[in-house]
N, C-alpha and C positions, 0 to 999 in steps of 0.2 A: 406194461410198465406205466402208462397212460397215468391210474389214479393211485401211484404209489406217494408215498410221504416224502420220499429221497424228491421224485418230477413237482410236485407241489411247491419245496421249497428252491430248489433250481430256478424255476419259473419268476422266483419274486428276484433274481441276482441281476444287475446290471452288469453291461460288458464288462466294466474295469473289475469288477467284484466277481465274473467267470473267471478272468486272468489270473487274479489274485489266487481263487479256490484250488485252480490247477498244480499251482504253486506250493498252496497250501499241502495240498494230497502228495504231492510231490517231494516234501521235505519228509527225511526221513526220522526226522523229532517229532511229526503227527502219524507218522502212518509209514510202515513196513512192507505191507504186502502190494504187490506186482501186480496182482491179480484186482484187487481193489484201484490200482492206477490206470489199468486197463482199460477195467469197468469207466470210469470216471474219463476219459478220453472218450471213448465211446458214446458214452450219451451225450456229453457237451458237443459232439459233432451234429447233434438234433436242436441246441437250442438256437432259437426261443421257443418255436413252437411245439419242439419236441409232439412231430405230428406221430396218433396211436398207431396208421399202418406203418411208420415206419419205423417208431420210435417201439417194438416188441422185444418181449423177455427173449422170444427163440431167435431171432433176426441181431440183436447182442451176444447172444451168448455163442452163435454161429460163428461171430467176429473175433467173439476172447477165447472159444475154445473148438475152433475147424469145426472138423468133419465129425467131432465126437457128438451120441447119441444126447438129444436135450434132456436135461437133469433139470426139472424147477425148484428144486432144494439148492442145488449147488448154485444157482446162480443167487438163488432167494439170498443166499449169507453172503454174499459179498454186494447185493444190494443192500443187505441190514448194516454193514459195515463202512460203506460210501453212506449212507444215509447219517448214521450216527458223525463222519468226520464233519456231514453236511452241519448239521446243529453243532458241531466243535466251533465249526469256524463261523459260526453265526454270533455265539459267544466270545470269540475273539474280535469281531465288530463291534461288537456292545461294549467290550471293554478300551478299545478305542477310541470309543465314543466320551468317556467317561471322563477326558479331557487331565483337568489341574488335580481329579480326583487321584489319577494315576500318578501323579508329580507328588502326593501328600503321600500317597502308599509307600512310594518307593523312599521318601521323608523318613518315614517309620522306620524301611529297613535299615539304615546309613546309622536311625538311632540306636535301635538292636545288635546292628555288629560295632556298634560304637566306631565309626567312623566319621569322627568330630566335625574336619576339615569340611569335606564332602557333604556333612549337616548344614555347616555354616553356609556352604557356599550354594544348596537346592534352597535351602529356606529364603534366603535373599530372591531367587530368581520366581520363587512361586510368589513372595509379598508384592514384586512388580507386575506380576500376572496378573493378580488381584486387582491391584491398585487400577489396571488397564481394563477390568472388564467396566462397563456404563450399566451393564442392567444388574441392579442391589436387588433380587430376588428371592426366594428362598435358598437356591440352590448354591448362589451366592453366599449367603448368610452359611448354606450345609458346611460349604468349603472350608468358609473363617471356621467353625466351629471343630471340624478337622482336625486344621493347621492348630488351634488353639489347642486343643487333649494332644497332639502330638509334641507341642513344645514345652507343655505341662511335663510331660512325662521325663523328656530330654533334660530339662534343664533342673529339676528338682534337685537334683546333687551340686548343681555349680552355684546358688545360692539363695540363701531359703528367704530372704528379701523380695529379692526378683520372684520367688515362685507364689508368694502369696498374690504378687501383681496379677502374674498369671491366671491363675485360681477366679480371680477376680474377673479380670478377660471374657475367660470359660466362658463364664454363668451368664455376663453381659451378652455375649455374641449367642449362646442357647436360647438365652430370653429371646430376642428380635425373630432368631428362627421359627422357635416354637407360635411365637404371635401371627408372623406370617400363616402357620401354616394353618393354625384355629383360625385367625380370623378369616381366612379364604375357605375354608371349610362350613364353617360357622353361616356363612355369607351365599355356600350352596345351598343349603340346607334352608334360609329362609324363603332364596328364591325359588326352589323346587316344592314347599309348602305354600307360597301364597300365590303360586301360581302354576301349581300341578295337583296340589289339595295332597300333598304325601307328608305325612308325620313322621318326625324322627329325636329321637332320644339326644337330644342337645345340653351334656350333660356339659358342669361345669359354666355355661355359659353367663348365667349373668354372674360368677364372679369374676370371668375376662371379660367381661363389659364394664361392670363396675371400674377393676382396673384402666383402662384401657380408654372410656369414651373422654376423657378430657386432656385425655395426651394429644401432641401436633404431628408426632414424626414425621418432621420436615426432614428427617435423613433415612427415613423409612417409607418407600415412597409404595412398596405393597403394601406393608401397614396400611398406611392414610386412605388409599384405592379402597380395599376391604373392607375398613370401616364407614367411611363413607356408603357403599353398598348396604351394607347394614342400619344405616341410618334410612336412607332410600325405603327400603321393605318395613323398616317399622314405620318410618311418616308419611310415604307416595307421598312424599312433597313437591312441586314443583322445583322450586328452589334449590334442594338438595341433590334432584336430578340435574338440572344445571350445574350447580357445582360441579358433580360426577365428573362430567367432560370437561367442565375447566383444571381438575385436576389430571386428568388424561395429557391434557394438552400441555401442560407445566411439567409432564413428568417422564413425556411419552418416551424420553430418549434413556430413561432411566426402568425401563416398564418390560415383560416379555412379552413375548406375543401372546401368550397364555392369559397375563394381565389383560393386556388390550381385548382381548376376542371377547373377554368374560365380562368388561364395561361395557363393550356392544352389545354384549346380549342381553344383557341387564338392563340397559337401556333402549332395548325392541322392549323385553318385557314390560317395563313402564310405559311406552308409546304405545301398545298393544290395551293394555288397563285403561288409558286416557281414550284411547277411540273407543273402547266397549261403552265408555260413561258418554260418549256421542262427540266427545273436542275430537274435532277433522283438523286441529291444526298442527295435530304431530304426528297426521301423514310425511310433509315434509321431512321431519325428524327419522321419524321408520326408513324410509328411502337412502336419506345419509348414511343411516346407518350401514345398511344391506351395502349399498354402494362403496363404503369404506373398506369393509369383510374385503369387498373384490380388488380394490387399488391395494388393500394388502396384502392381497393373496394369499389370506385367511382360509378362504373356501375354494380349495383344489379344484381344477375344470374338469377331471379326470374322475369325481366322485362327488353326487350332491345328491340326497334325497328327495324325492321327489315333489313331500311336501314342501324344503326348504326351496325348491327350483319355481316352485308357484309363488313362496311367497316374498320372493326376490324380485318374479317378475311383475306380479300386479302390484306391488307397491310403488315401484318406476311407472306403471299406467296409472296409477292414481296422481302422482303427482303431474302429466302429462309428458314421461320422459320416454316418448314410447320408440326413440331410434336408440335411445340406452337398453330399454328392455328388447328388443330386435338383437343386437348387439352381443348381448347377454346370453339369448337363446343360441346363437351361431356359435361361441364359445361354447358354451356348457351345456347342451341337449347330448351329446353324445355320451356327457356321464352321469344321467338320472337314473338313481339306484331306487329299487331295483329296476332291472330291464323289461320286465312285463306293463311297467306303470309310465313308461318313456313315450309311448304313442295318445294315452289319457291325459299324460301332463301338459304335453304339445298342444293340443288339441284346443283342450279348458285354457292355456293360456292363451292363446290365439282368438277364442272364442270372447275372452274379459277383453281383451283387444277392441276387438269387434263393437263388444256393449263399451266400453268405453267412449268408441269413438262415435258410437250413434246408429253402426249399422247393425241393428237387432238379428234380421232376419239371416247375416251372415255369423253372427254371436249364437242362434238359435242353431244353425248347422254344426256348427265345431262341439256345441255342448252335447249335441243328441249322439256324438261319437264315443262321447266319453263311458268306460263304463269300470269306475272305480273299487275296490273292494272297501278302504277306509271311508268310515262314517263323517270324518266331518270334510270330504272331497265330496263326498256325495251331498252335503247338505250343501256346501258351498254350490254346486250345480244347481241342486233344486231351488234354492234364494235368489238367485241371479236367472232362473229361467222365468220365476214366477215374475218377477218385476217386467221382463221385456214382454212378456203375454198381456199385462197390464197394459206398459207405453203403447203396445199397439193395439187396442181396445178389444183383443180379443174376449170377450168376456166370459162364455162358455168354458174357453180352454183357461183361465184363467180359474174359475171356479174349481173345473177337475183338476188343476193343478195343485191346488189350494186343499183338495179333498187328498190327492195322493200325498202332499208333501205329510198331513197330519196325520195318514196313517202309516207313514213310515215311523215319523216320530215315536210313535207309540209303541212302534215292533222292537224298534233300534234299541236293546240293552245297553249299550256303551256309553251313549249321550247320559249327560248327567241331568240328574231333575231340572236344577235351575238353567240349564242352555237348550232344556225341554221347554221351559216356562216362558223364556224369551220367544224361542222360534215360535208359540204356539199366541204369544203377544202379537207378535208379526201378521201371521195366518189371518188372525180375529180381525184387526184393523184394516188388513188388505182386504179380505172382505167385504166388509163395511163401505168400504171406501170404493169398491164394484160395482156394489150394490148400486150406491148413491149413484155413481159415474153412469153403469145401465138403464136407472131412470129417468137420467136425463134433467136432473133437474137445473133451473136458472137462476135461482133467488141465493144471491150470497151470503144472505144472511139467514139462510136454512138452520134451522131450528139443530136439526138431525148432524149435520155438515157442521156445524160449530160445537156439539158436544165431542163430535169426534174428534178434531179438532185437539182440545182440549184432551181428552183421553191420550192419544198419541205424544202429546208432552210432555205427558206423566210417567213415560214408559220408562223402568229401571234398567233398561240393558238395551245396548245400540245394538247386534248380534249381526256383524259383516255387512255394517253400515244401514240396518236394517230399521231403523227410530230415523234417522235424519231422513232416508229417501221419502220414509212417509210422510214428514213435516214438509218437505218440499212440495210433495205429489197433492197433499190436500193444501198446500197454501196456493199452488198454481191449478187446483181442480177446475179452470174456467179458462185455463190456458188452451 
């Protein structure tokens, strides 16, 4: 019974929500047979772990039906049958969930058996529910829109003055919804294109732009969020990124957390654009960001990808917060997903630790453990070993570093041309800059040492910090 569908979903039920299910199976409005309540007693005496030697089709069925010879048919149908009230009652949570949604439905019916009184009296108690939610969202916006077609419909006979208002209502409260949800859609679609390189069929858009870019909704605060965003991706302006977060912060109480997560990430992805172009001064910014995610407990400790776990934690080491990023790891190592990648993630962070803090040859240990399958963990490794091989003049290893890193490059299908172009920009100048270092030369105003120099200035793409370390390494080459 181990990898059946019925134990998979059991597994996900909290205590109060076993209670509840027992209950659930228990009433005989979901479920009649005896034999399925049995069932269902029985394996709940297994959870959580519903371990497999004990938790067996013959060891149950032993319980629900004695001494009689094992049947895996018969017990199979009353596991398909517990299984199926399983999903009944999962859909009985959802609907639940569904909150003012379920107060507008039940609206509907009082209107259909024409029970006036009882109209008047749910209609009044959902306008004050409304009036009490703070976050104007879509879902917000779904509600009114609801309540609006349900009173349309109600009150069309009691007078046709009033119902034109109505009518009018409608269309106003569909407008704001449907804007929310374009323009938040609208708003994924340019961030996953300018900064995932993915094309998508953005139909309609610029005549909701049109409409839409010189409105204020100062009473539509997803609106304003969204398009702002969208201003963001057409101009990476500084300015308009700034705004971003001053409107976060003017609306935060008014925002969901869906809103909030998607400015944060909107704005890593700008901080992220600004440090490729070589500004280190929205490291800071990246850090708040990550750091926010967690004081908001945006990003569950119980499940973080591996790559997001690295770049939580070296962003805190970049800006020197490294009892934050400590801190960080004690919390949230034990949910880096997947679990094969938990002992590399460690590792490599530990390891940026280490280079950060100066001690190479302990940064050199922790990286040489690492052994990634994603191509840009493993170039992050190769970037960060190449540089500490340098600070420590190894220069041999340094060269065969420099030779393996570029023929991986070459192998690695997934790297895109131009983050090929950058790392292989890198390679050249590092190099270069060996070279000059292994000959030892003393004259600072080296002919060779000044064009490089200059070359290294030029370079179009910063690639993990990878254009400033060398602006540094050749301005202090006499260090």
């Amino acid at each position: 019974m181990e990898n059946t569908k019925l134990i998979s979903v059991l597994k996900t039920f909290t205590k109060p929500e076993v209670i509840k299910f027992r209950e659930f199976v228990s009433s005989p409005f979901y479920n009649k047979n005896q034999k399925v309540l049995a069932l269902c007693e029985e394996v709940l005496k297994h959870y959580p772990d519903f371990k497999k030697d004990e938790c067996t089709d013959e060891k149950i069925f032993e319980k629900m039906f004695g001494n009689e010879e094992f049947n895996y048919f018969k017990i199979k149908n009353v596991i398909s049958d517990l299984y199926q009230l399983s999903v009944q009652y999962l859909k009985h949570i959802a609907l639940e969930k569904r909150g003012i949604e379920n107060e507008i439905n039940l609206l509907n019916e009082f209107h259909e058996r024409k029970l006036d009184p009882l109209y008047i009296q749910k209609e009044k108690q959902i306008n004050k529910q409304l009036n009490d939610i703070s976050v104007k969202d879509e879902f917000y916006c779904q509600s009114e829109y609801q309540l609006a077609r349900v009173n349309t419909s109600h009150y069309k006979f009691k007078k046709s003055g009033y119902t034109f208002d109505l009518i009018q209502s409608e269309f106003d409260i569909y407008l704001q919804y449907t804007l929310i949800v374009l323009l938040r859609t609208y708003s994924k679609m340019l961030t996953n294109r300018n900064h995932g390189n993915i094309n998508f069929n953005m139909e309609m858009f610029e005549n909701v732009w049109e409409f839409v870019k010189d409105k204020n909704f100062e009473n539509n605060p997803s609106c304003r969020i969204y398009k702002q965003i969208i201003l963001l991706e057409f101009t990476k302006d500084e300015k308009v990124y700034r705004e971003l977060f001053e409107l976060k912060n003017k609306f935060i109480d008014s925002l969901s957390i869906e809103d909030v997560y998607y400015i944060l990430l909107v704005g890593n992805s700008f901080a992220a654009y600004k440090l490729k172009l070589g500004d280190e001064s929205y490291y800071p910014d990246r850090f708040r960001i990550f750091k926010e995610m967690i004081d908001r407990k945006i990003q569950p400790e119980n499940y973080i990808l591996f790559v997001n776990f690295i770049t939580n934690y070296t962003s805190a080491c970049m800006v020197g917060e490294f009892q934050w990023a400590e801190d960080f790891m004690t919390r949230f190592q034990e949910g880096i997903s997947p679990a094969e990648e938990r002992s590399n993630t460690i590792n490599y962070c530990k390891g940026f630790m280490a280079y950060k803090t100066g001690d190479f040859d302990k940064a050199l240990e922790y990286f040489s453990k690492t052994h990634f399958k994603l191509f840009l963990t493993k170039v992050m490794v190769k970037s960060y070993t190449l540089r500490m091989l340098y600070e420590k003049n190894l220069f041999e290893q340094t060269f065969s570093a420099i030779d393996t890193f570029r023929h991986y490059l070459k192998s690695e299908k997934n790297i895109s041309e131009e983050q090929k172009t950058a790392h292989y920009e890198f390679l050249k100048f590092t190099s270069e800059l060996t070279k000059l270092r292994n000959e030892g030369i003393k004259d600072k105003k080296n002919s060779e040492l000044q064009i490089l120099k200059k070359q290294i200035n030029k370079m179009q793409s910063n690639p993990l910090g990878a254009k400033n370390w060398l602006i540094e390494k050749s301005g202090n080459f006499f260090a």
